[in-house]
FIZA-480758 format. One record per residue (C-alpha): residue in three letters; z, y, x. Coordinates in steps of 0.1 Angstrom, whole numbers, plus 5000, padded with zeros to 4 digits. Layout:
N
BALO   type     c3     c2     c1
BALO    ALA      Z      Y      X
...
This chain:
470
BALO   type     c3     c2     c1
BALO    UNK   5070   1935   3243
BALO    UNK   5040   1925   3224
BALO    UNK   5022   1898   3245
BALO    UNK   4991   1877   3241
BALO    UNK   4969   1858   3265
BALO    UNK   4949   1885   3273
BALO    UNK   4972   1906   3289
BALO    UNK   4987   1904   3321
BALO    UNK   5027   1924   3324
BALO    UNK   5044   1932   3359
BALO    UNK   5081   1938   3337
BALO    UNK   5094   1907   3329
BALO    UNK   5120   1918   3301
BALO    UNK   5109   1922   3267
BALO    UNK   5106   1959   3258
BALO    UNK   5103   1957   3216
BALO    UNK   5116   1921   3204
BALO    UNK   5101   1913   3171
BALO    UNK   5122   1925   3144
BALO    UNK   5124   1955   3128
BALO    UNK   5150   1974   3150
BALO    UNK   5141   1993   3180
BALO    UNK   5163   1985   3211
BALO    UNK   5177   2009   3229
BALO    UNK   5155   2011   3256
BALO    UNK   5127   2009   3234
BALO    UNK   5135   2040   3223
BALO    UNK   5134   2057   3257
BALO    UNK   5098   2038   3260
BALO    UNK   5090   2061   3227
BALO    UNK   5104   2089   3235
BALO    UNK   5085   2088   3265
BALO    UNK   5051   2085   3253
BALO    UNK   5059   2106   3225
BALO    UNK   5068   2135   3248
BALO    UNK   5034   2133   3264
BALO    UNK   5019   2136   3237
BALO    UNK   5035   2160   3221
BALO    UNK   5028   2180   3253
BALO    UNK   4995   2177   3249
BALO    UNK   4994   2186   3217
BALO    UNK   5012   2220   3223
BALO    UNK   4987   2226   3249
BALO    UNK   4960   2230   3221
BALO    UNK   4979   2259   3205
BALO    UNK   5002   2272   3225
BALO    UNK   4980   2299   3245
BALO    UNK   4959   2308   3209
BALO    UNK   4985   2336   3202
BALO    UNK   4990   2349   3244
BALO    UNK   4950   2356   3246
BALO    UNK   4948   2388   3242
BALO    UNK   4970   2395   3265
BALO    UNK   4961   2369   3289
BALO    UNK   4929   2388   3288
BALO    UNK   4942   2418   3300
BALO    UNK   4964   2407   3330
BALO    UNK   4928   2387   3343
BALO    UNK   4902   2412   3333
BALO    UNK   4882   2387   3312
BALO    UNK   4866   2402   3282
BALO    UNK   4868   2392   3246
BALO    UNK   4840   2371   3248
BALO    UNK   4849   2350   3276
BALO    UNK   4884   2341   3262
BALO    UNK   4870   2314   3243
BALO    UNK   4862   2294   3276
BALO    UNK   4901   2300   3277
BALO    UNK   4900   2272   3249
BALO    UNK   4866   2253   3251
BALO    UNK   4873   2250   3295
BALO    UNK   4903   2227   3281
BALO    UNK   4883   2212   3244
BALO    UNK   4854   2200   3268
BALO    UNK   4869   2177   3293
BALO    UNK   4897   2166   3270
BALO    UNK   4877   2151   3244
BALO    UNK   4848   2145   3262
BALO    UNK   4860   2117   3289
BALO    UNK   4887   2102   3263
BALO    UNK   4868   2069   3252
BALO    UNK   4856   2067   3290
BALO    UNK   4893   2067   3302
BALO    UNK   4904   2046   3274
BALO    UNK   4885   2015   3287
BALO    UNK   4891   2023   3324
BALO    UNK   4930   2019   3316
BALO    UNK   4920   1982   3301
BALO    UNK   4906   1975   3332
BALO    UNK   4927   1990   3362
BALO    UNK   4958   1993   3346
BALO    UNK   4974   2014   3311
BALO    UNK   5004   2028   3334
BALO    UNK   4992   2032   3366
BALO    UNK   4961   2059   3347
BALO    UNK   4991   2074   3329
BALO    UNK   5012   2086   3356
BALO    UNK   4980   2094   3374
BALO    UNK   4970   2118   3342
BALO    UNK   5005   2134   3339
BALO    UNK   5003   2145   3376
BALO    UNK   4968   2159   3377
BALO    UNK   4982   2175   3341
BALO    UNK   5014   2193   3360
BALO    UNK   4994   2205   3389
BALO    UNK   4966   2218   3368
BALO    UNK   4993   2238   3347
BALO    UNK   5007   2251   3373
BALO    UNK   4976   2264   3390
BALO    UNK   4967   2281   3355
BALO    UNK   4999   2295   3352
BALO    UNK   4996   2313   3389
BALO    UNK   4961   2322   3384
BALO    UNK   4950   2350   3401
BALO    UNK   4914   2360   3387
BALO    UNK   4896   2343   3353
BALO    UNK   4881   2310   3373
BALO    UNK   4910   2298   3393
BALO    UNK   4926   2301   3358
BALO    UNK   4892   2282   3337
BALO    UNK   4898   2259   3365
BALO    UNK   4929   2250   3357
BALO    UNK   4923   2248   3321
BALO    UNK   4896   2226   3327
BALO    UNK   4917   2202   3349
BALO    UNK   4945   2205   3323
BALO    UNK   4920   2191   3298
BALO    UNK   4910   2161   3322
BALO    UNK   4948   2150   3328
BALO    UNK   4953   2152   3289
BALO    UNK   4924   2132   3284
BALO    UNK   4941   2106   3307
BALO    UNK   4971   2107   3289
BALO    UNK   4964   2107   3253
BALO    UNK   4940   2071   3250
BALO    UNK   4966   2055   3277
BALO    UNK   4995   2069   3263
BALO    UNK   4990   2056   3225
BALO    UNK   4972   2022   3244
BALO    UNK   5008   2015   3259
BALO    UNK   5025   2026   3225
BALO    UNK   5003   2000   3204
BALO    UNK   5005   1972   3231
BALO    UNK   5045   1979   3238
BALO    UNK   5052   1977   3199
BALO    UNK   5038   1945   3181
BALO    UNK   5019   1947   3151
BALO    UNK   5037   1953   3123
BALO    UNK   5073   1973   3110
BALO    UNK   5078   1981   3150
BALO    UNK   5045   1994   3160
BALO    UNK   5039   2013   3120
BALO    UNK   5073   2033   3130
BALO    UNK   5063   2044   3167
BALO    UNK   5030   2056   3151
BALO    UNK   5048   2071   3127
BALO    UNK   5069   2093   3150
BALO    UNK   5039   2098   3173
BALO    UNK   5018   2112   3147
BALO    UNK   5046   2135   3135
BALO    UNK   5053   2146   3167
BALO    UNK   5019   2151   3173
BALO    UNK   5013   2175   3144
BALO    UNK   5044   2192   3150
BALO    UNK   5032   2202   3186
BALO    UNK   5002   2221   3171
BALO    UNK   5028   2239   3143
BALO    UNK   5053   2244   3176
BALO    UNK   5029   2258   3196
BALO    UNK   5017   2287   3178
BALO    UNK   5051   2299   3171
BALO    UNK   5064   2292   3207
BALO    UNK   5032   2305   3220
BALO    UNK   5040   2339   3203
BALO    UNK   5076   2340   3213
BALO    UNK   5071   2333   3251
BALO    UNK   5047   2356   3255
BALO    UNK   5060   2385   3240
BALO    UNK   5098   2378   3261
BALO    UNK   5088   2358   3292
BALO    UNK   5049   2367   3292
BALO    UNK   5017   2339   3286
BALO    UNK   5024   2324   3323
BALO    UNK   5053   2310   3309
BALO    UNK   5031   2290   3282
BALO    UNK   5015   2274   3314
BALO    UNK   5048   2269   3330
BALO    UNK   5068   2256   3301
BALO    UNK   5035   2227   3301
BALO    UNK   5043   2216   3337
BALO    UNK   5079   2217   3342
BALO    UNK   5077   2193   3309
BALO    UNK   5050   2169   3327
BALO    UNK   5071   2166   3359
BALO    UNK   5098   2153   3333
BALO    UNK   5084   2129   3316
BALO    UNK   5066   2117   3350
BALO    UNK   5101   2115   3368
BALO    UNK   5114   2091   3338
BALO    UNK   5082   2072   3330
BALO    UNK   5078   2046   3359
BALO    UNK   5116   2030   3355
BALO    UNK   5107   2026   3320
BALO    UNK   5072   2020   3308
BALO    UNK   5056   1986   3313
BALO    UNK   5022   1978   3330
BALO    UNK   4997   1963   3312
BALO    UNK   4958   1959   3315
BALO    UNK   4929   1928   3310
BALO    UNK   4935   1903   3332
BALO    UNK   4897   1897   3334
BALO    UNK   4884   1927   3352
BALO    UNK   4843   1934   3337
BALO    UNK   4824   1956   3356
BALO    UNK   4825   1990   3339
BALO    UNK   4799   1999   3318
BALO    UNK   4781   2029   3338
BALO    UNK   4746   2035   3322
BALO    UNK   4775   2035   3291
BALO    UNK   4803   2059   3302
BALO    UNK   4774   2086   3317
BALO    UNK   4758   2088   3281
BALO    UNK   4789   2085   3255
BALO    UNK   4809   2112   3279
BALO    UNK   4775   2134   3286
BALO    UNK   4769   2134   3245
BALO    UNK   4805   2138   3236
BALO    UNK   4803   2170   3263
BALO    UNK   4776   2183   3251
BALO    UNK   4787   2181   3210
BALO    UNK   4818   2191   3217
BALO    UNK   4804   2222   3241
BALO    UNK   4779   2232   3211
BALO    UNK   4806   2232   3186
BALO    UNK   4827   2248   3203
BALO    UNK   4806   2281   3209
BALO    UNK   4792   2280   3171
BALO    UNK   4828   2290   3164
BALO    UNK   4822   2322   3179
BALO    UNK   4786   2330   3180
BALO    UNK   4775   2309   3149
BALO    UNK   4743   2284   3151
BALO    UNK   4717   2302   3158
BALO    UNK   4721   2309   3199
BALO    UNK   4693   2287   3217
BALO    UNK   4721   2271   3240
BALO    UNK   4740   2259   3210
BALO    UNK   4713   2243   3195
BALO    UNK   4698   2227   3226
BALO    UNK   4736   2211   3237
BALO    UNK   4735   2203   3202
BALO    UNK   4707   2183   3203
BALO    UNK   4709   2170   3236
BALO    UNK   4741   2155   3222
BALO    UNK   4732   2139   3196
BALO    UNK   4700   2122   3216
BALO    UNK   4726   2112   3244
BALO    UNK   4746   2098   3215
BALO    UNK   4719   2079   3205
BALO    UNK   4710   2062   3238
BALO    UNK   4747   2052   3241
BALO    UNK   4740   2031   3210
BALO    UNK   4710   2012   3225
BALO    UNK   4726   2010   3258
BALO    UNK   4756   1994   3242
BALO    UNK   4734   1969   3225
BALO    UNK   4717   1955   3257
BALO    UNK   4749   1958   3282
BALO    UNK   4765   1926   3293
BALO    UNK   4796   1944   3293
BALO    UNK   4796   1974   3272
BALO    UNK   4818   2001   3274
BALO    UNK   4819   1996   3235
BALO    UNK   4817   1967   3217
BALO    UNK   4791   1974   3186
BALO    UNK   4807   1941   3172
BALO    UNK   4838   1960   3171
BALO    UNK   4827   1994   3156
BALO    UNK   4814   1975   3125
BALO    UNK   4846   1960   3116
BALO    UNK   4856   1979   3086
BALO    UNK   4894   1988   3093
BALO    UNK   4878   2003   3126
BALO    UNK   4847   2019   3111
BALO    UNK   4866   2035   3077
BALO    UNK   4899   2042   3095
BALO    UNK   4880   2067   3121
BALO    UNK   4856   2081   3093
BALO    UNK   4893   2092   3074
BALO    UNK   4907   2100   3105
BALO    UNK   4878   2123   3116
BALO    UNK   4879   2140   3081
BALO    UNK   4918   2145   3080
BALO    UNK   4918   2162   3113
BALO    UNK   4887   2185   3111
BALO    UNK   4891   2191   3073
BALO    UNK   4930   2201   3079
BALO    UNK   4921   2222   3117
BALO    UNK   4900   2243   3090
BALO    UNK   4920   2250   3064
BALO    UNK   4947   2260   3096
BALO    UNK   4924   2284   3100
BALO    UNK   4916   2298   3071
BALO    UNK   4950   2305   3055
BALO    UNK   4960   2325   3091
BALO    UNK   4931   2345   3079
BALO    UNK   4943   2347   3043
BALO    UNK   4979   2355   3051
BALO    UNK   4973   2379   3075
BALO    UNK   4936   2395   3067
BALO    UNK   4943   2395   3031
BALO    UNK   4981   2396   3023
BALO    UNK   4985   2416   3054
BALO    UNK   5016   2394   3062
BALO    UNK   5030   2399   3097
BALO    UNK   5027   2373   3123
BALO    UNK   5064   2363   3123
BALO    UNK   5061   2360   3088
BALO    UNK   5027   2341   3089
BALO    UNK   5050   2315   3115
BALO    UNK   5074   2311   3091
BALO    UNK   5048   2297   3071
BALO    UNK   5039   2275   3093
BALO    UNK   5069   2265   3103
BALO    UNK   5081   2255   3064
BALO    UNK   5046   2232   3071
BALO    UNK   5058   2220   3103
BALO    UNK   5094   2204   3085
BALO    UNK   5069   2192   3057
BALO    UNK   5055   2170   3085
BALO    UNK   5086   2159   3096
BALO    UNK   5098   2149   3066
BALO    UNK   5066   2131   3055
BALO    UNK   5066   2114   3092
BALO    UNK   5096   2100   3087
BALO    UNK   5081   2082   3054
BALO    UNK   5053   2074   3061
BALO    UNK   5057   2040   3079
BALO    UNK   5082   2030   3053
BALO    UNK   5052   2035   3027
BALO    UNK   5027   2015   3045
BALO    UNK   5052   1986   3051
BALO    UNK   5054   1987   3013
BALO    UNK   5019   1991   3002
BALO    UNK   4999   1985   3031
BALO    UNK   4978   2012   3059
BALO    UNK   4944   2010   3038
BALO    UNK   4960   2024   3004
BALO    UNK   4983   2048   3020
BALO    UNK   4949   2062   3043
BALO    UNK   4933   2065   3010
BALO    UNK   4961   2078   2990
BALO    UNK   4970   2107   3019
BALO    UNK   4933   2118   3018
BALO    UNK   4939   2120   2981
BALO    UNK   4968   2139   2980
BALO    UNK   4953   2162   3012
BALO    UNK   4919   2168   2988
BALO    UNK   4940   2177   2960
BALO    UNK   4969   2201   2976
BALO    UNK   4940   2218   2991
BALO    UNK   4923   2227   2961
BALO    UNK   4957   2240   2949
BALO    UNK   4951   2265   2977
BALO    UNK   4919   2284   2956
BALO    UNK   4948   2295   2933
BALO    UNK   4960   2320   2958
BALO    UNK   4950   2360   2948
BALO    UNK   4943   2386   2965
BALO    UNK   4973   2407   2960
BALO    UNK   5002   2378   2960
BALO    UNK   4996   2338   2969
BALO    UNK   5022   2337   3000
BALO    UNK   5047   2314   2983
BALO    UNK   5019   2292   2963
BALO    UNK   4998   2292   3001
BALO    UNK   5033   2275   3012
BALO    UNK   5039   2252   2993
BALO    UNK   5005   2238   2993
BALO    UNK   4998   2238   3025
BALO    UNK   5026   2218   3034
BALO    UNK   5025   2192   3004
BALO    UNK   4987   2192   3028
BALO    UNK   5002   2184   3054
BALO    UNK   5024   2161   3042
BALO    UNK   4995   2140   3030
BALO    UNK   4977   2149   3060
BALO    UNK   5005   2131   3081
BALO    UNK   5003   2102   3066
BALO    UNK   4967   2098   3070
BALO    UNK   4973   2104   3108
BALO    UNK   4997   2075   3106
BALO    UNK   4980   2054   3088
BALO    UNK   4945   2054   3102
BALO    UNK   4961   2049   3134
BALO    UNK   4978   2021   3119
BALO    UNK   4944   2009   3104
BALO    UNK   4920   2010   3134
BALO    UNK   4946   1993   3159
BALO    UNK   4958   1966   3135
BALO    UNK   4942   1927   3144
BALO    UNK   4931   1945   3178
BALO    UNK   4935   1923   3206
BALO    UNK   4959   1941   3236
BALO    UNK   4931   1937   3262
BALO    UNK   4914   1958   3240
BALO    UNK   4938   1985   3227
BALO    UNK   4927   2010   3252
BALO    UNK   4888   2012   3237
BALO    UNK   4905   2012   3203
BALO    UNK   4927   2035   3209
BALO    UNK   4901   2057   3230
BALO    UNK   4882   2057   3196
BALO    UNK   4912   2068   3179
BALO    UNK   4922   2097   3200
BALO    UNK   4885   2106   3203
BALO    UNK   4883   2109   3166
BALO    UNK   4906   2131   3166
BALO    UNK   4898   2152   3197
BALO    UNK   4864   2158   3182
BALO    UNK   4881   2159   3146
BALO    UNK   4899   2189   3155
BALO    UNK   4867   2209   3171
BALO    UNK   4843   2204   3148
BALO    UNK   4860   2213   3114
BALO    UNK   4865   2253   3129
BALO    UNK   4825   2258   3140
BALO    UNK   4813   2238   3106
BALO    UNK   4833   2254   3076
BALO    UNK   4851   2286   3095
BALO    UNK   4822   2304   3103
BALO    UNK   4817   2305   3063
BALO    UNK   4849   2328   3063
BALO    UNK   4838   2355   3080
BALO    UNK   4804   2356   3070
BALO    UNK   4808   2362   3033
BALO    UNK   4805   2397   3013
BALO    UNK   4845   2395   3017
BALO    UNK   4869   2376   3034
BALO    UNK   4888   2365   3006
BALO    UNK   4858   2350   2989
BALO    UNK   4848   2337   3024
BALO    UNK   4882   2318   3026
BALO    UNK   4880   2303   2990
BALO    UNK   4844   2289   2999
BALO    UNK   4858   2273   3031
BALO    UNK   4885   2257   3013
BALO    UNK   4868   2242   2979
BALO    UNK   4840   2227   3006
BALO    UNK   4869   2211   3028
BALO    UNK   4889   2204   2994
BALO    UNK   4854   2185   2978
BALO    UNK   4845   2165   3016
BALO    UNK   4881   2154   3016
BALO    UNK   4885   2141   2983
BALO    UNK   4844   2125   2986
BALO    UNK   4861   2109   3017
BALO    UNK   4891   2095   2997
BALO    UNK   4863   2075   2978
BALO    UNK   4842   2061   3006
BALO    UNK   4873   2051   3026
BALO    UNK   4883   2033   2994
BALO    UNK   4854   2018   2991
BALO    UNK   4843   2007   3026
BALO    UNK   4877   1990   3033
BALO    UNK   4884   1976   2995
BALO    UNK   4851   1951   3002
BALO    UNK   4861   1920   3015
BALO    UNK   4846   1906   3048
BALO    UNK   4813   1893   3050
């Protein structure tokens, strides 16, 4: 296990040695904390299909199933850089395990709900455990696994495993439901976190700072309170637009709680954030493309479904299958990925996946209105390829030269990233789809905006992390 002076460890064998093999029970550590997170990740799309029928069964109307989804977006990225420090400080396993189980019970209440709030209860508890689970998950990951060949492939097969639980869960999500019915979405979530909570005390280490701060309170109220509050606003422009006066007011609260958490940070003793460390470049850069990969690839999710179905009038099985040719695409590109950055380094394979992701999206504006499903395909999942190895590699960026007392914050910035990464690209371009004289022409909009702010991305990540230190 990767150890340094600023970390204290209660296992006293070594988990990961220092070469470029993982040991057996390194991989159970792995497969461990990939499981959680893959269970989260599944989580975020495996109800999207059942909520129409969901709907039904509890007698809540079309317009409240989106609290179906924002009940779980909102606490889930909201309190993820909060609980990311609070691991450094009391202990990376001990939150863990403590997540998992609030995650379990909170499933299961949402799977035996009996009217619409003991089930947006549940949701909203679901998305409190997962944001306990996904900063101290990937903080035990990055300080388990040492910097370098070790650490690059665990990323690797986190981040794949990752997007394949978002590609998984819409076609599982259909498939349950229509055989078992959408409690069995709920259930399938808790039976797998009493699993991985049955095997992951034997096996994962314990790890936190040995000098224990006081936490930064004036710092967590503001950061969490803004993040809720732009997370919240985005997350009902997706389905009303802009223009309601609640959006816009948690809009701009958001931003203005944002804003204090800056001058906050700058005067705390102890600060929940460093601002030292969010001006390194590999930290700065590698969340600006991880932020862009995730919100510009959530959109264009979004608007092929639209395409394919709306347009080509493809069925949802057949819309799946899609998907699911993308899913092995980032599988396959998973599996590469770390071999790549060993080669050429995290910085040029961020910017080169960004690249590839800008131009296999643009690829997409060839599709017509009367044929396009095998050209929609194959782009999309070259995408997603790149798009997986921007995942990897800006996770790879952000954590490398990070001390382990402080993997948690980093870490909490990298998961936050992509928490808010994946709401905001849906209410900012996808609202442009359905809002045009036509669909189709609404879809090709979205797509040569996300195609243009990826590629314009590509060249400021370039950039930014090209120039040398000062």
């Amino acid at each position: 296990m990767a150890i340094d002076t600023q970390t204290t460890n209660t296992v006293p064998h070594q988990t990961a040695p220092r070469n470029d093999r993982l040991t057996g029970r390194a991989r159970l550590v792995l497969f461990v904390l990939c499981a959680a997170q893959f269970m989260v990740a599944l989580d975020f799309s495996v109800l999207n299909v059942a909520l129409p029928v969901l709907g039904r069964d509890l007698g809540m109307s079309p317009s409240a199933l989106q609290w179906a989804v924002t009940a779980f977006a909102l606490p889930s990225g909201g309190f993820l850089l909060l609980f990311g420090r609070v691991a450094d400080l009391v202990g990376r396993k001990k939150l863990f395990l403590t997540g998992l189980a609030v995650f379990g019970a909170a499933s299961l209440l949402a799977a035996f709900a009996w009217d619409p709030a003991s089930f947006l209860t549940g949701r909203a508890v679901q998305g409190l455990g997962a944001a306990v689970i996904v900063p101290t998950g990937m903080s035990l990951l990055t300080t388990t696994f040492p910097e370098g060949p070790l650490r690059d492939r665990a990323l690797g097969i986190s981040g794949t495993l990752l997007s394949l639980g978002f590609t998984v869960g819409m076609v599982l999500g259909g498939v349950m439901t229509d055989t078992l019915g959408w409690r069995s979405t709920m259930g399938l979530l808790a039976v797998a976190a009493v699993i991985v909570l049955f095997l992951a005390p034997g096996l994962l280490p314990e790890s936190r700072t040995p000098k224990r701060p006081r936490l930064d309170v004036p710092g967590a109220v503001t950061v969490t309170g803004g993040l809720l509050a732009l997370i919240y606003a985005l997350s009902t422009a997706a389905q009303s637009g802009f223009g309601g006066a609640d959006v816009r007011g948690t809009l701009l609260a958001g931003l203005v709680l944002l804003a204090a958490f800056a001058v906050v940070e700058s005067r705390a003793a102890a600060p929940l954030v460093s601002l030292p460390m969010l001006k390194r470049r590999t930290i700065a850069w590698g969340n600006i493309g991880g932020l862009v990969t995730f919100s510009m690839m959530s959109t264009v999710v979004f608007a092929l479904t639209l395409y394919l179905q709306e347009t080509l009038h493809l069925s949802s099985f057949r819309t799946g299958l899609v998907f699911g040719v993308q899913g092995i695409a980032s599988v396959v590109a998973g599996a590469y990925a770390p071999r790549l950055i060993g080669r050429l380094g995290a910085r040029r394979v961020l910017v080169g996946s960004l690249l590839g992701q800008g131009v296999f999206t643009a690829a997409l504006l060839g599709v017509g209105t009367g044929s396009g499903a095998l050209l929609a395909t194959a782009a999309v999942s070259l995408a997603s390829m790149c798009h997986l190895g921007a995942i990897i590699s800006y996770g790879v960026t952000v954590t490398s030269g990070v001390p382990d007392g402080e993997q948690g914050l980093a870490t909490g910035l990298v998961t936050t990233t992509q928490q808010v990464g994946i709401t905001i690209g849906i209410p900012l371009l996808g609202v442009l789809a359905t809002t045009q004289a036509s669909l189709f022409d609404g879809v090709r909009t979205v797509l040569a905006i996300d195609a243009a702010v990826v590629l314009a991305a590509a060249l400021l990540v370039a950039v930014g992390l090209g120039r040398r230190k000062a």
